[in-house]
Every structure is written in structure tokens, then in C-alpha cells.
C-alpha positions in Angstrom: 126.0 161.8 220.3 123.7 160.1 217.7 125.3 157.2 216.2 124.2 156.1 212.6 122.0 153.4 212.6 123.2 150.3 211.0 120.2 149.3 207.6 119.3 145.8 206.4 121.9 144.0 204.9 125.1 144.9 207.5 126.4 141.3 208.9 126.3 143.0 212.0 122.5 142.6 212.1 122.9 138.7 211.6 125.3 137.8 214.3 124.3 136.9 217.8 126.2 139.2 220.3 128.3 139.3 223.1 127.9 139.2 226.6 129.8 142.3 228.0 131.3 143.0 230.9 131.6 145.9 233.7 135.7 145.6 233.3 135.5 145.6 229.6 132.9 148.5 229.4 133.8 151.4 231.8 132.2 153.9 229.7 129.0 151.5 229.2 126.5 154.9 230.8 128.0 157.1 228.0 127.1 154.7 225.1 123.6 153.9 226.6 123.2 157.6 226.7 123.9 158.0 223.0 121.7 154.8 222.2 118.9 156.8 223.8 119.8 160.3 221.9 120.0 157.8 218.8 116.9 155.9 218.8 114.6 159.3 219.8 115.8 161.5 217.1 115.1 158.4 215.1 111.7 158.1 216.8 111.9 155.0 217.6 110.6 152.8 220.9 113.5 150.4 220.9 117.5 150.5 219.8 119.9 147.4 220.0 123.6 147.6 219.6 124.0 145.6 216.6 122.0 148.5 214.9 124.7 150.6 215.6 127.4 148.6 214.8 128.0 146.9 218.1 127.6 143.1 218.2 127.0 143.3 222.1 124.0 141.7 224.1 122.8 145.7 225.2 119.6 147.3 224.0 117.6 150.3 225.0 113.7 150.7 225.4 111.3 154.0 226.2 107.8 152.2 225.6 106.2 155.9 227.1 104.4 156.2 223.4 102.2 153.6 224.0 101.0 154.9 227.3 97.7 155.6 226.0 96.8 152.0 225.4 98.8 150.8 227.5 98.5 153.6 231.4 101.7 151.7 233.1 104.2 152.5 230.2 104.1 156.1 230.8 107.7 155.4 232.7 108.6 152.3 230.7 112.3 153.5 230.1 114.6 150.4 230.8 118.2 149.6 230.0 118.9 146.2 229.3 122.3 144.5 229.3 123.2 140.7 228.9 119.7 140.1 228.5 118.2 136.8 228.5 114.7 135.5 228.1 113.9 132.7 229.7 110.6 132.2 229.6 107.5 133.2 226.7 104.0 132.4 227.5 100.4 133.1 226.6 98.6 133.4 222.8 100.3 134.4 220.3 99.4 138.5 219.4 99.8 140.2 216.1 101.1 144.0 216.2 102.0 145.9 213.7 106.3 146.5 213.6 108.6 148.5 212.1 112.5 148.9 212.6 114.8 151.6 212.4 117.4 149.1 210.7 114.4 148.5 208.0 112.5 152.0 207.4 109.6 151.8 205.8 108.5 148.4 206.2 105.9 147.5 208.8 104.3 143.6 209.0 102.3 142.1 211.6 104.1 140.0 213.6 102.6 136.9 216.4 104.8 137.1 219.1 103.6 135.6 222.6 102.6 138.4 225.1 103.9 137.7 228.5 108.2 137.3 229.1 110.4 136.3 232.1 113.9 137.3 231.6 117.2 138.2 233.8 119.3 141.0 232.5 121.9 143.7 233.8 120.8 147.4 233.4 123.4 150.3 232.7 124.6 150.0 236.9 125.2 146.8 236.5 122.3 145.5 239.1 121.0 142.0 238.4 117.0 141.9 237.4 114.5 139.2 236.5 111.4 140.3 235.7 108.3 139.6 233.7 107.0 142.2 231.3 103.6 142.0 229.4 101.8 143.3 226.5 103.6 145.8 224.3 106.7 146.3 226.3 107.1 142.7 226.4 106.6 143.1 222.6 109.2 146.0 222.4 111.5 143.7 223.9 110.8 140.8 222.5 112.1 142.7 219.2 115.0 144.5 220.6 115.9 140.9 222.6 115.8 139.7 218.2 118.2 141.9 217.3 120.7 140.5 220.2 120.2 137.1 218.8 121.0 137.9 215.0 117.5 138.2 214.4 115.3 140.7 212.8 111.4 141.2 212.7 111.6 140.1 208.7 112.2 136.3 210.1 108.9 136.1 211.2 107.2 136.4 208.3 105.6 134.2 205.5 108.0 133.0 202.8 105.8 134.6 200.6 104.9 138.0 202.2 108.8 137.7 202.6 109.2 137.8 198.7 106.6 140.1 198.5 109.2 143.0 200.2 112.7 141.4 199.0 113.0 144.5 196.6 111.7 146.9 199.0 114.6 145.6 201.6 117.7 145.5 198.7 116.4 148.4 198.3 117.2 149.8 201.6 120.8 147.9 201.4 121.6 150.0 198.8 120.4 153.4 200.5 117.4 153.7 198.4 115.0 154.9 201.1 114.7 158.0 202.6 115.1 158.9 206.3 115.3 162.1 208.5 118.3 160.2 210.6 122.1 158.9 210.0 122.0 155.3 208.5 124.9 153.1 207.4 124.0 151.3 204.2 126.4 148.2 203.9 125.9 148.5 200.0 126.7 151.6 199.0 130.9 151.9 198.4 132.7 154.9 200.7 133.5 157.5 198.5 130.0 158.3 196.6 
């Protein structure tokens, strides 16, 4: 089932999720399947719960579009629940991001390029692992949106300004997509 994806502005976006549980979750495989059906018809690489309306740490990742740079992410499709990153190392990178919660909007973002992190995936098996270049990137982003955090943080104040009416804009459901969004400023009943 595709779930409408939460736009810029929604509280949900701004507060730092949950840690979930097997008990509490029983039908966890059914939601991670429509956070996949979600986040490809939306073309995206990467989909976080908060961005449909779930304030849980769980977020989905299919880096396979970036196999051509990038040969060992032809497979890259990962599942990441309770996530946490414990360690970020290297040089800072810039990469060019976008968001499905912010359409239309892409800045370059420095985010370091190698990560350790623990996390469950959708059978509940324990991982820690280290991921590098652009699915550590991927990550990195998707790991944002768990903490209340979105890619918009990590820009200048004044680049930052630069797109403030560009991102009211998409609050208010002025921007135009080819998936289901949820724009916290636009009433119910227009």
C-alpha cells in the first residue's frame, strides 16, 4: 500500500522517534513492505517513518541507483530498525540531496563518509556494521530524519533564507508531485 508522504512543515518531521519493539510491532514486515512500495513509486533511495507519519526509529534504503558509481550497491537494499550510529569518520564530502518530505529542493550537503552503527532489520536480528560512501550517505540522511532532523539543517543560514519561500511553499501544498503527500498546511476539507 503507498502511504502519503508526510511535506515540510508536519511536527512529525521535528521529533526524534521511538525505539520499537518486536511485541509492540507484530505486523512490523507489512509496514516495511509498504515503506518500500512508498518510497519507489516516489522514486526515492531512502524513506523514514516520520515521513509517513510514524515517529518510530525505522527507515528503509535501496541504494541499487547508484550502482554505477558506486559496483557494490547493486544489492544495497537494507531495512533498518532502532538504528543507532555510533561512530562517523573520515573528510567531510559534499553530495548533492534531495527529500521526498522537501520536493524540489536539492543542496549540497558535507556529511563525513564512513559510519559504524548497530541496528535491528525487519527479523529483528541484531547488526553493526560500517557502511561507506553513498550508502553511508543515504543513511546518514534517513538516520536524520529518526533524530528530528532534516537535510535543510545543514545548510548556511543564508542559503537557508535563500529557499525559506520555496519550503512554505511546500507546507502549503504549492509544489507539484507525481505521489501522495500530506501537507500540514493546507485545512481538510479543500
Amino acid at each position: 500500500m503507498k502511504l502519503p508522504i508526510v511535506a515540510y512543515g508536519d511536527p512529525v518531521l521535528r521529533k526524534k522517534a521511538i525505539n520499537i519493539s518486536p511485541e509492540e510491532n507484530p505486523n512490523i514486515k507489512a509496514f516495511v513492505e509498504d515503506m518500500f512500495e512508498t518510497m519507489y513509486n516516489a522514486r526515492g533511495v531512502g524513506l523514514a517513518a516520520p515521513q509517513v507519519g510514524h515517529a518510530t526509529r525505522l527507515f528503509v534504503v535501496d541504494c541499487s541507483p547508484f550502482a554505477d558509481d558506486e559496483p557494490e550497491l547493486a544489492d544495497f537494499k537494507k531495512v533498518f530498525i532502532n538504528a543507532c550510529i555510533e561512530e562517523e569518520t573520515g573528510e567531510e564530502w559534499g553530495f548533492n540531496e534531495g527529500c521526498l518530505s522537501i520536493p524540489d529542493i536539492r543542496e549540497d550537503v558535507y556529511r563525513k563518509p564512513v559510519i559504524r552503527m548497530s541496528y535491528y532489520d525487519e527479523n529483528w536480528k541484531h547488526h553493526e556494521e560500517t557502511f561507506k560512501g553513498l550508502a553511508a550517505r543515504v543513511i546518514q540522511h534517513e538516520y536524520d530524519h529518526i533524530e528530528g532532523k532534516l537535510f535543510t539543517d545543514k545548510l548556511s543560514p543564508l542559503r537557508k533564507r535563500m529557499i525559506e519561500k520555496k519550503l512554505n511553499d511546500i507546507s502549503r501544498g504549492m509544489v507539484s508531485v507525481d505521489y501522495k503527500m500530506k501537507f500540514p498546511a493546507v485545512k481538510k476539507g479543500r
